[in-house]
Every structure is written in structure tokens, then in C-alpha cells.
ROFI-285184 format. One line per field, with one value per residue: residue number from 1; residue in three letters; z, x, y of N, C-alpha, C in turn. Coordinates in steps of 0.2 Angstrom, whole numbers, padded with zeros to 4 digits, always signed. Atoms other than C-alpha are relative to their C-alpha. Example, Ala and Ser with C-alpha at 12.3 -4.5 7.8 and 13.67 -1.06 7.14 Angstrom:
2
k <- 1  2
r <- Ala  Ser
n_up <- +0000  -0001
n_east <- +0004  -0004
n_north <- -0006  -0006
ca_up <- +0039  +0036
ca_east <- +0062  +0068
ca_north <- -0022  -0005
c_up <- +0000  +0003
c_east <- +0004  -0004
c_north <- +0006  +0005
// end
This chain:
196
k <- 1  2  3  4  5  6  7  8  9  10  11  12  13  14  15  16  17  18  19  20  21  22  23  24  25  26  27  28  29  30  31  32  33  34  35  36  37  38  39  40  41  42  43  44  45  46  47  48  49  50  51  52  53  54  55  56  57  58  59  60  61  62  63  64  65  66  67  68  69  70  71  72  73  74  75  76  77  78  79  80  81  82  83  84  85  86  87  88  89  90  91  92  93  94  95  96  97  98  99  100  101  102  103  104  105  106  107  108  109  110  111  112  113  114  115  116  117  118  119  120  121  122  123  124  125  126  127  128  129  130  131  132  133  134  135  136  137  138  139  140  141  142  143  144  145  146  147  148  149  150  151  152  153  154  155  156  157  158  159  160  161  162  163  164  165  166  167  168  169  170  171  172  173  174  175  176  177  178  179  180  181  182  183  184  185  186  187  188  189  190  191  192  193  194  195  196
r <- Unk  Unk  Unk  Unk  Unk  Unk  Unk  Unk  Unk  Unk  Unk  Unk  Unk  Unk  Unk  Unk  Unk  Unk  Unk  Unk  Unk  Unk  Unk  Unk  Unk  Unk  Unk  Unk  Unk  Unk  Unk  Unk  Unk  Unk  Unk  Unk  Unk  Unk  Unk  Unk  Unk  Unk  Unk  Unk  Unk  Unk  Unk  Unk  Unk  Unk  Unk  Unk  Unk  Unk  Unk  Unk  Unk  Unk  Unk  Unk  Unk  Unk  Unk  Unk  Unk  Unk  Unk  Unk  Unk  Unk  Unk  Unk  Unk  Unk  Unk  Unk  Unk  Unk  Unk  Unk  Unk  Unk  Unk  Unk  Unk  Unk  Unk  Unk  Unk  Unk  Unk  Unk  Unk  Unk  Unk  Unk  Unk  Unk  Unk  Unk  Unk  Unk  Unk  Unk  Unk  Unk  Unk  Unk  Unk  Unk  Unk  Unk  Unk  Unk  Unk  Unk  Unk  Unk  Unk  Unk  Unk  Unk  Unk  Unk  Unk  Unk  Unk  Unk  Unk  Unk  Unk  Unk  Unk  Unk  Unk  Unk  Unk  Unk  Unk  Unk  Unk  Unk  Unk  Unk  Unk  Unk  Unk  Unk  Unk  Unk  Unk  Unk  Unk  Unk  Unk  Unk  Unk  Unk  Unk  Unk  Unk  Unk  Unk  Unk  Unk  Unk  Unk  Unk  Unk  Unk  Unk  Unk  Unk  Unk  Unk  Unk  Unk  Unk  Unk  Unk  Unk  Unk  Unk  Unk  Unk  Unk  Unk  Unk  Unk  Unk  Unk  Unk  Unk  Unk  Unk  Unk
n_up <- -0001  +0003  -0003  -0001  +0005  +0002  -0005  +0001  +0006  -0001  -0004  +0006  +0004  -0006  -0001  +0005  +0000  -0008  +0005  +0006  -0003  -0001  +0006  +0003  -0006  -0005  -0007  -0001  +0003  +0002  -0006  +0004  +0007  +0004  +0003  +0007  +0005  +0002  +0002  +0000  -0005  -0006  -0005  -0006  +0001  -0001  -0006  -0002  +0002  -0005  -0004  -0002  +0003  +0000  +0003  +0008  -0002  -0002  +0003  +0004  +0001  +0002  +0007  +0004  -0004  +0005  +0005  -0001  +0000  +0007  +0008  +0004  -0001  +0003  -0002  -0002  +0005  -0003  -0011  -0003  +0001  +0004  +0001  -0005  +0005  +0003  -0003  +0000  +0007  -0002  -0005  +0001  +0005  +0007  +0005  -0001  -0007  -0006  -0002  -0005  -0008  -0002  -0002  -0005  -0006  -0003  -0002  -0004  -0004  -0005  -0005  -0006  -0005  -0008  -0003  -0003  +0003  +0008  -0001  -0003  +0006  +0004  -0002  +0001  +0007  +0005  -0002  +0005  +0004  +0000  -0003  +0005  +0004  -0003  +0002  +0005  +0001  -0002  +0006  +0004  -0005  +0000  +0006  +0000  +0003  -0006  -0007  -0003  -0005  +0000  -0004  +0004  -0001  +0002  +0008  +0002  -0001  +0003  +0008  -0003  -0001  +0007  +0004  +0001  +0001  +0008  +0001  -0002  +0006  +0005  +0002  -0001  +0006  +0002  +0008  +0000  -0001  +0003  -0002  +0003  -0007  -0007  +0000  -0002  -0007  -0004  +0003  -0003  -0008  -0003  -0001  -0005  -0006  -0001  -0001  -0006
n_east <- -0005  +0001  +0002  -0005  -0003  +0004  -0002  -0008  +0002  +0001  -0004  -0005  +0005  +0002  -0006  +0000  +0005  -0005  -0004  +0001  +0002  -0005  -0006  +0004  +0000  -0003  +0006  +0005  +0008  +0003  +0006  +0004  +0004  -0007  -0004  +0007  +0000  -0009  +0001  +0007  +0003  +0003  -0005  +0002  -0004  -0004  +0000  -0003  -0005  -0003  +0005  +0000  -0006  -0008  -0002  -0004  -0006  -0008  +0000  -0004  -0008  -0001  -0001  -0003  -0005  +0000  -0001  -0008  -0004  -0001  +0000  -0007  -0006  -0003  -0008  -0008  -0006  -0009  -0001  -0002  +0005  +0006  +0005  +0003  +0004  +0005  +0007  +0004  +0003  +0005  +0005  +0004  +0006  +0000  +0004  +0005  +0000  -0003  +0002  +0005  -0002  -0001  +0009  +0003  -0004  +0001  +0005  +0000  -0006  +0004  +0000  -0004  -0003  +0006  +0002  -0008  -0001  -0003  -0007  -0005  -0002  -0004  -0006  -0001  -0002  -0007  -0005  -0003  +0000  -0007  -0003  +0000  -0007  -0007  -0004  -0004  -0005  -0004  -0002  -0005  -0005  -0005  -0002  -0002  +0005  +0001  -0003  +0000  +0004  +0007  +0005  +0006  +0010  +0002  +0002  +0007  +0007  -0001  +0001  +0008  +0004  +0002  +0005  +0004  +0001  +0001  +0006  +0003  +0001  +0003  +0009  +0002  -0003  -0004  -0002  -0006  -0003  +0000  -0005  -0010  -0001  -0001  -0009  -0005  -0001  +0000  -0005  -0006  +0000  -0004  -0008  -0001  -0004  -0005  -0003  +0001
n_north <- -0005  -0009  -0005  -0003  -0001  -0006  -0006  -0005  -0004  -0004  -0005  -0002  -0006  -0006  -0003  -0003  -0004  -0005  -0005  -0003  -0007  -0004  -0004  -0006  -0008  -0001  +0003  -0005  +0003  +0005  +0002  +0004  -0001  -0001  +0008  +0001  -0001  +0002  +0007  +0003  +0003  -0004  +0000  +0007  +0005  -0002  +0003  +0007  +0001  -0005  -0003  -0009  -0002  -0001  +0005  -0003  -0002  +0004  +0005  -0003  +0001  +0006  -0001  -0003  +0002  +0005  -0003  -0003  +0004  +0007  -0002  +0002  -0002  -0001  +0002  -0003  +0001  +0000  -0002  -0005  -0005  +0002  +0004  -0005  -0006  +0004  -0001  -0007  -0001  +0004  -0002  -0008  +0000  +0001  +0003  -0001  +0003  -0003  -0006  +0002  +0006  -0007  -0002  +0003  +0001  -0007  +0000  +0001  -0006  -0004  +0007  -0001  -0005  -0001  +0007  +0002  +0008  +0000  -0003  +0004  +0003  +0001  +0002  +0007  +0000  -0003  +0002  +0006  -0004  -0003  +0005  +0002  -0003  +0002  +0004  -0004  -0005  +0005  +0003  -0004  -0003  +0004  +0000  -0005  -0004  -0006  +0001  +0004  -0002  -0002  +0003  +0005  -0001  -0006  +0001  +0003  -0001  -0004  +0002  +0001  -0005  -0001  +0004  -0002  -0008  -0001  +0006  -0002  -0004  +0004  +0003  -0006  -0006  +0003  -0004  +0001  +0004  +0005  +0006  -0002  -0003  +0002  +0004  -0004  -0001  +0006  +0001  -0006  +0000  +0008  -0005  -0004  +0005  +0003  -0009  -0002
ca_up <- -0698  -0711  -0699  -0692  -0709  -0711  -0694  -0699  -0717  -0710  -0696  -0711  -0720  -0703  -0701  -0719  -0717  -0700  -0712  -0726  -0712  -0704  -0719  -0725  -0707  -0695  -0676  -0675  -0687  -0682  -0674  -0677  -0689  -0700  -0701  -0705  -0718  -0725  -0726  -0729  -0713  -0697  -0683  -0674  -0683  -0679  -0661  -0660  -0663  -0653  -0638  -0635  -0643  -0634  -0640  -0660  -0653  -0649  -0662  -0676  -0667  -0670  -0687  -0690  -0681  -0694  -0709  -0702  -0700  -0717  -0729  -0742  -0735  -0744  -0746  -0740  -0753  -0739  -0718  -0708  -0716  -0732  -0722  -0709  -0726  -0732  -0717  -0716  -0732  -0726  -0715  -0725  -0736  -0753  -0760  -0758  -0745  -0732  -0735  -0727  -0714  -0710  -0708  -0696  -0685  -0683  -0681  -0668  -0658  -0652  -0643  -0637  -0628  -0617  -0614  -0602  -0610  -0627  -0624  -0615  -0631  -0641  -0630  -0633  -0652  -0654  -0642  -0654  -0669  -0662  -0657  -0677  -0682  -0669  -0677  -0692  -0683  -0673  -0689  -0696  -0681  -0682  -0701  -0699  -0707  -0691  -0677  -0665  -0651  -0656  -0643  -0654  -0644  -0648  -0668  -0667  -0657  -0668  -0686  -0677  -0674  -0691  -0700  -0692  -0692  -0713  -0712  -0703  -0716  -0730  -0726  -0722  -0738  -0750  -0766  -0757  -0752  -0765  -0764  -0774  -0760  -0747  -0752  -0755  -0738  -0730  -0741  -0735  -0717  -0718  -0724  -0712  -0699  -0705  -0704  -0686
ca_east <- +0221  +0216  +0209  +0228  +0234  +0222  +0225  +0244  +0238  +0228  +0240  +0252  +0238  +0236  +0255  +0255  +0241  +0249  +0263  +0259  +0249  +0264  +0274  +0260  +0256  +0266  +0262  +0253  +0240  +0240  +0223  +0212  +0202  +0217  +0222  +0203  +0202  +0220  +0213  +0196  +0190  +0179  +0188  +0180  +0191  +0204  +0201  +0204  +0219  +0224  +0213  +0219  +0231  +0245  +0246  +0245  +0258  +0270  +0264  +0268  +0285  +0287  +0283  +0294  +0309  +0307  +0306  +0324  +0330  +0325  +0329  +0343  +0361  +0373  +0392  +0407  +0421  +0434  +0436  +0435  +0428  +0422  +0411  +0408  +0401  +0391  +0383  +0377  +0372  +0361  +0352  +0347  +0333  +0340  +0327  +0309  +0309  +0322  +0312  +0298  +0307  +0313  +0297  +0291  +0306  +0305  +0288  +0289  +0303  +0286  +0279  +0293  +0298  +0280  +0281  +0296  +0292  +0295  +0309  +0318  +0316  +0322  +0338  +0338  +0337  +0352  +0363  +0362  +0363  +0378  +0383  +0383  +0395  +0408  +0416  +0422  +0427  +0436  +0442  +0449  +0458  +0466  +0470  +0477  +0462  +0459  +0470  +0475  +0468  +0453  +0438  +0429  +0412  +0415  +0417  +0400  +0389  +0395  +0392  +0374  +0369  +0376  +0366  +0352  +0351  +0353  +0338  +0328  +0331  +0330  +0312  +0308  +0314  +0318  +0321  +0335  +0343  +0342  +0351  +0368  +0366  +0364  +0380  +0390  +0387  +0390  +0405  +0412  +0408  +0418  +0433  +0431  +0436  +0450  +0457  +0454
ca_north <- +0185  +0198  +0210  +0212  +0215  +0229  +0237  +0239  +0244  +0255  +0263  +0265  +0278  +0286  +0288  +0294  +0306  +0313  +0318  +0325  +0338  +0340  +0346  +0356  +0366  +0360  +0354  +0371  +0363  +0345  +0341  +0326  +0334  +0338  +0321  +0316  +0326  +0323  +0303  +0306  +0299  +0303  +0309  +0293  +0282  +0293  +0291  +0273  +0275  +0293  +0296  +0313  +0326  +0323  +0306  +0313  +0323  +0308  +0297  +0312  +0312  +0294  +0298  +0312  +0303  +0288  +0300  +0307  +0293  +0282  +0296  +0294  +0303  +0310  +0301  +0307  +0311  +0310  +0310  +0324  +0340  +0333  +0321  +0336  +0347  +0332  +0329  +0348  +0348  +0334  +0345  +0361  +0361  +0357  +0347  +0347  +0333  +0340  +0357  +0348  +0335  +0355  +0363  +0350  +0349  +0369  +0370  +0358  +0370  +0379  +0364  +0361  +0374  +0374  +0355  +0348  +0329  +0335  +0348  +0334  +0324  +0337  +0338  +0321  +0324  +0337  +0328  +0312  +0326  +0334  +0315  +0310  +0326  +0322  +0310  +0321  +0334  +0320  +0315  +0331  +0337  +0319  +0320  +0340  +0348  +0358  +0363  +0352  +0364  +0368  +0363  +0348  +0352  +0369  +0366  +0354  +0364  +0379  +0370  +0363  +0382  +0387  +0375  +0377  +0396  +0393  +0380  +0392  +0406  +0395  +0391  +0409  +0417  +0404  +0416  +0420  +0407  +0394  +0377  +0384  +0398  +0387  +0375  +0388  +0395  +0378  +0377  +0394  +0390  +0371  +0383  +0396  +0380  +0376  +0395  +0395
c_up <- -0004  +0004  +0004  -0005  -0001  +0003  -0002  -0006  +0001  +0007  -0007  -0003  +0004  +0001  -0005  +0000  +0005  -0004  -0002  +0007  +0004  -0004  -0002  +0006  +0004  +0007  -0001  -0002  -0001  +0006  -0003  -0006  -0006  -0003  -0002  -0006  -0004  -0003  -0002  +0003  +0003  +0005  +0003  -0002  +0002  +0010  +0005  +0001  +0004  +0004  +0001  -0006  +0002  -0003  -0008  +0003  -0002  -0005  -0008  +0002  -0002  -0009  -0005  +0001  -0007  -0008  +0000  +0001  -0005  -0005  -0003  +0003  -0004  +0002  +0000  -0005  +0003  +0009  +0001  -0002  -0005  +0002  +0005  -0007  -0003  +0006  +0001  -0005  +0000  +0003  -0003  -0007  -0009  -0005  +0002  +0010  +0006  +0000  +0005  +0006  +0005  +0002  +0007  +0006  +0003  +0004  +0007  +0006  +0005  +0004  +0006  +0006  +0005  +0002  +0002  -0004  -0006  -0001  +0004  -0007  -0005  +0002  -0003  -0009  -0002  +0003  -0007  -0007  -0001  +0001  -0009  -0003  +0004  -0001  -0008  +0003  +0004  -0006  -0003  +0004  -0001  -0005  +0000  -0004  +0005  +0004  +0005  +0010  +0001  +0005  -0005  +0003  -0002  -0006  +0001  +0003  -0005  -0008  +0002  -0002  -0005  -0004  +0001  -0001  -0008  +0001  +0001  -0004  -0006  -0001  +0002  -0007  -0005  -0006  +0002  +0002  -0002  +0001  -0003  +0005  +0006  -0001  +0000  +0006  +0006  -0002  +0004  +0007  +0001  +0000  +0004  +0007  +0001  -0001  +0007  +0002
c_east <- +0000  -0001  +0009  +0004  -0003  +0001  +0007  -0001  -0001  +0005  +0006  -0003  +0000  +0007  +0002  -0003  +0005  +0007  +0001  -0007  +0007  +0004  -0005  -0002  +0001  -0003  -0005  -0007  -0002  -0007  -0002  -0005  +0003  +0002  -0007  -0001  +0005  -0003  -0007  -0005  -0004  +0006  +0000  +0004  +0007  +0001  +0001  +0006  +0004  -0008  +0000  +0007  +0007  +0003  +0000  +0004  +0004  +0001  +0003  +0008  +0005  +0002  +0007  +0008  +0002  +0002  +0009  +0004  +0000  +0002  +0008  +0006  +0004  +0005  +0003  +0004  +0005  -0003  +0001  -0005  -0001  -0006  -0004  -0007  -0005  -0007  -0004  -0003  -0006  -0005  -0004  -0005  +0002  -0005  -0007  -0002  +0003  -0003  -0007  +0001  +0001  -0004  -0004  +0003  +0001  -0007  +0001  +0004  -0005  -0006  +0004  +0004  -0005  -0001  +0006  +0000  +0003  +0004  +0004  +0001  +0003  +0006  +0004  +0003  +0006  +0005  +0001  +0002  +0006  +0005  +0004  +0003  +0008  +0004  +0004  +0002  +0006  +0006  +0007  +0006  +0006  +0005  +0004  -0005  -0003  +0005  -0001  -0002  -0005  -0005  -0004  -0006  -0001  -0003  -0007  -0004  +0002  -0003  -0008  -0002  +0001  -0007  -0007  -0003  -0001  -0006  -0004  +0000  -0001  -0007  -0003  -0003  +0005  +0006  +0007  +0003  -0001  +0005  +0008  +0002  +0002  +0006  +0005  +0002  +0003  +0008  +0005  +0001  +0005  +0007  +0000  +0003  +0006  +0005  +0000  +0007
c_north <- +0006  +0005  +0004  +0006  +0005  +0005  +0004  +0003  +0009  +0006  +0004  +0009  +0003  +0003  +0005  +0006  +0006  +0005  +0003  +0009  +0003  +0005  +0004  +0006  -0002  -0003  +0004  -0002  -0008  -0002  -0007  -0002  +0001  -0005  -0003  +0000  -0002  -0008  -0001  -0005  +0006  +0001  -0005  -0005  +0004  -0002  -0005  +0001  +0008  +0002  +0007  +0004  -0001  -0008  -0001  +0002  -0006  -0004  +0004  -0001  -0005  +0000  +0005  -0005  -0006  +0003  +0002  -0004  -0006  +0004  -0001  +0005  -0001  -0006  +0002  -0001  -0003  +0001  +0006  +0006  -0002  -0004  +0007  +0003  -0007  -0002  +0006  +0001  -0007  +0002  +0004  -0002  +0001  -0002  +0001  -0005  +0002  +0009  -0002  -0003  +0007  +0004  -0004  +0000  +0007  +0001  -0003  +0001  +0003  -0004  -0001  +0001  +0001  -0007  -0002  -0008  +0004  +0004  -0003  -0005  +0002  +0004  -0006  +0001  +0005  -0003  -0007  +0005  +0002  -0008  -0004  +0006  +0001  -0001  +0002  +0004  -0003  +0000  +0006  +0005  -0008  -0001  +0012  +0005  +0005  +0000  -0004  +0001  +0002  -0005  -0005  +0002  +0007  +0001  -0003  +0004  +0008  -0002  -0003  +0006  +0003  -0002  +0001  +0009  +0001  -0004  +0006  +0008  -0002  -0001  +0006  +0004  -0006  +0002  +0000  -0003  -0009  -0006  +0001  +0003  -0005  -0004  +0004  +0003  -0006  -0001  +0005  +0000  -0006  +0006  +0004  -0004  -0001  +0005  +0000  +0000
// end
């Protein structure tokens, strides 16, 4: 049975490899020979394992999905809008790792937008996104921390396109918008909520 044990080893190194090109150039620069070089392989071992590009494509998506979904999250101090401002501050590129998970998930926005499969996926991806800040703004309209007539889907898909709109300058220009910047802004946006 070793040879199984090798195959997952080795798919492991190719998931890895896939990654570390994603973070460094994005879909735009992931081909077969990219991820090659990246492991020091041929493309021909590469090819066992993706016949075509679009199947990198989907197997990076896997990958990146995985990454966004095993990395460490913040904890909430409190219900409502503190967990609201933690989860946002979850998303923006504070540390080197979310500057990366960030870079890949952008990058892949230009994809997206010319493939109906993979711009159905990432439908898919902000509806669970927006699906996961719901429940705090649930939370801070039920505990008095917002208005009791504010539109809930309004707030969420409003504090989504915040966020991302800082993500997407962030990784622009980051001189200006360092991580103190970027929390303070996150900060000054949760309290602008609860002014409404």
C-alpha cells in the first residue's frame, strides 16, 4: 500500500505548490509550468494529475476554499457588532497570510467574470459570506446595537462591499493602508452603523 500513501503525499505537494503560485501571481499566472517549476517537477507529472487547465483551475479552487476555510479566526468580544467587526477584520489583509488568501480571491474575480461555471461559484461564495455576517447583524438589531428598522440584508451586503472595497485598496497601495489604518477604518465603519 505505499504507493497510495505517496500519491496523497504527493498530491499534498502539488496542492502546496498550486498555492504558493497562486499567492505569488494569481490565477492570471497559474499554468502547468508554474506549478512545475514551483515543485521542481515536469509538466508530465503535472498532467497526471490535471489533464487540462480548467481542471487546475477548479482543483486551485479547492485549494483556495480549503485555505479560507482552515485559517485561525478571530474571537468575538461580544454579540452583534463586536462579532460583526471581528468578522470583518477577518477578511482584510492584516497579516501576511490574509494578504495572500486576498490576492488569490481577487485575482480570481477576472476569471470569474468570463466563465458562467466559476462566476456561479462565486455567487455561491458571497452568498455563504454574506450567509456568515447575518447573524451578527441579526444579533445587534436584537440586542439594541442598531435600529430596529434597518434592512438586515442591506447592512450585510453593505459591510461585504465595504470590506471588500478596503481589501482591494489594501493590496493596491499598501503604504497607505496599513493594518492600524485598516482597523481603524473597520472600526469607524461598525460605528457609523449604529448611527443610522
Amino acid at each position: 500500500m505505499p504507493a497510495r500513501g505517496d500519491h496523497e503525499a504527493r498530491r499534498r505537494d502539488v496542492s502546496e505548490a498550486v498555492w504558493r503560485v497562486l499567492a505569488a501571481q494569481g490565477f492570471g499566472g497559474l499554468t502547468l509550468r508554474a506549478v512545475a517549476t514551483e515543485m521542481g517537477a515536469s509538466t508530465g507529472l503535472l498532467t497526471h494529475y490535471f489533464p487540462s487547465k480548467q481542471a487546475l483551475v477548479r482543483h486551485a479552487l479547492e485549494v483556495a476554499h480549503a485555505h479560507t476555510a482552515n485559517r485561525v479566526r478571530r474571537k468575538a468580544s461580544g454579540k452583534g457588532l463586536p462579532a460583526l467587526r471581528e468578522a470583518l477584520l477577518d477578511v482584510v489583509p492584516l497579516t501576511p497570510e490574509a494578504t495572500a488568501a486576498n490576492r488569490v480571491w481577487v485575482s480570481f474575480w477576472d476569471a470569474a467574470l468570463g466563465d458562467e461555471e466559476l462566476g456561479a461559484a462565486e455567487i455561491k461564495r458571497y452568498e455563504r459570506w454574506r450567509g456568515m455576517l447575518r447573524p451578527h447583524v441579526d444579533d445587534a438589531i436584537k440586542l439594541g446595537q442598531l435600529p430596529s428598522d434597518v434592512d438586515p440584508d442591506d447592512i450585510v451586503v453593505t459591510a461585504a462591499a465595504f470590506t471588500h472595497g478596503l481589501v482591494v485598496q489594501a493590496l493596491f497601495d499598501p503604504a497607505r493602508f496599513p493594518p492600524a489604518r485598516q482597523t481603524t477604518l473597520v472600526d469607524n465603519f461598525i460605528s457609523s452603523l449604529s448611527h443610522h
